[in-house]
N, C-alpha and C positions, 0 to 999 in steps of 0.2 A: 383463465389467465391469458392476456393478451402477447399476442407475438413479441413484442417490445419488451416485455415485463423482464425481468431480471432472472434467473434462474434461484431454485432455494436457496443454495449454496452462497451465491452472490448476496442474494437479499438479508439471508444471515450475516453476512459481512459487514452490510451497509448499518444496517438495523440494533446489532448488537455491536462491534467492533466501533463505530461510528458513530454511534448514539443520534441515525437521523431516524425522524419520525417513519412509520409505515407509508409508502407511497409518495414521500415526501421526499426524496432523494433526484442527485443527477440520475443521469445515464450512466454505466461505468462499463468499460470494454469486457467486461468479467473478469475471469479468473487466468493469470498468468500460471502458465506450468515451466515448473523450471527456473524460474526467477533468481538472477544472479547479478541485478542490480540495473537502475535506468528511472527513469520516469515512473512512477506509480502512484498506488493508494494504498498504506499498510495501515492496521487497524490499531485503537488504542492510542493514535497518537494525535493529539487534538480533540479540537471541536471545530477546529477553524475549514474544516471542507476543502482543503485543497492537495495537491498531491506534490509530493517531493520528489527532488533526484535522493536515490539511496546509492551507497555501495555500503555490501559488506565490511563487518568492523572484523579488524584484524585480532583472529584467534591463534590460538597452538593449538585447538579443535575445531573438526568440522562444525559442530554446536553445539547446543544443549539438550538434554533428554528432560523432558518435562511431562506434565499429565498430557500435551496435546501434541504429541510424538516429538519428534527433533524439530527442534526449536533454533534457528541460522538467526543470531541480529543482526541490522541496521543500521546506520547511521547516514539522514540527510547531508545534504552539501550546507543545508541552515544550521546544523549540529541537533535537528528532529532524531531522538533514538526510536527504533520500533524493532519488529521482529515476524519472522515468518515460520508458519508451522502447518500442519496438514489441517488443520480446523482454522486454523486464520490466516488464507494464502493475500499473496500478495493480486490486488486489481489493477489492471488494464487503468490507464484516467482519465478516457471517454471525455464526456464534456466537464468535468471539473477544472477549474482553472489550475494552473502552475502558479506554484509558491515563488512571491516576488524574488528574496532572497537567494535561493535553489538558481531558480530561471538567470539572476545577475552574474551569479557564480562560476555556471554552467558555460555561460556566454562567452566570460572571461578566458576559461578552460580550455572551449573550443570541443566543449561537449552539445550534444543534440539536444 
């Protein structure tokens, strides 16, 4: 595996959460710890390769308990849903482009 290469954990991400081909993906900054909303890549949402602004959607719970531990949703500033869990963390967005959308939003907002 080469220096650059993506870590398992990541490549899982990219691979299964992402549905991109093996080897065939961006760069992605990895694995955000902590994630509590901003610029990223969450899994399962699309096919379109690009990364959203998220913030957390407003619970009366921390989140949900699921087969892949507590499970915190999502909601892009495009109205993209996704979700973060200990088997499908939230990515860094490295070279991926920003979601037109998200990015118009953001600007308006006076968010980064």
């Amino acid at each position: 595996m080469k220096e650059t290469d993506p870590s398992p954990e990541v490549r899982y991400v990219l691979e299964q959460g992402l549905g991109c081909a093996p080897g065939s993906y961006k760069a992605s900054g990895g694995v955000i710890e902590n994630f509590t909303g901003g610029w990223a890549i969450l899994c399962f949402v699309g096919r379109n390769e690009r990364s959203h602004y998220w913030r957390k959607m407003k619970l009366s719970v921390a989140g949900i308990i699921t087969r892949n531990g507590l499970t915190v949703p999502y909601e892009s500033l495009c109205h993209a849903e996704g979700a973060v869990s200990d088997r499908t963390p939230a990515l860094h967005r490295g070279d991926f482009p920003r979601c037109k959308t998200c990015q118009r939003i953001a600007h308006r907002w006076g968010m980064k």
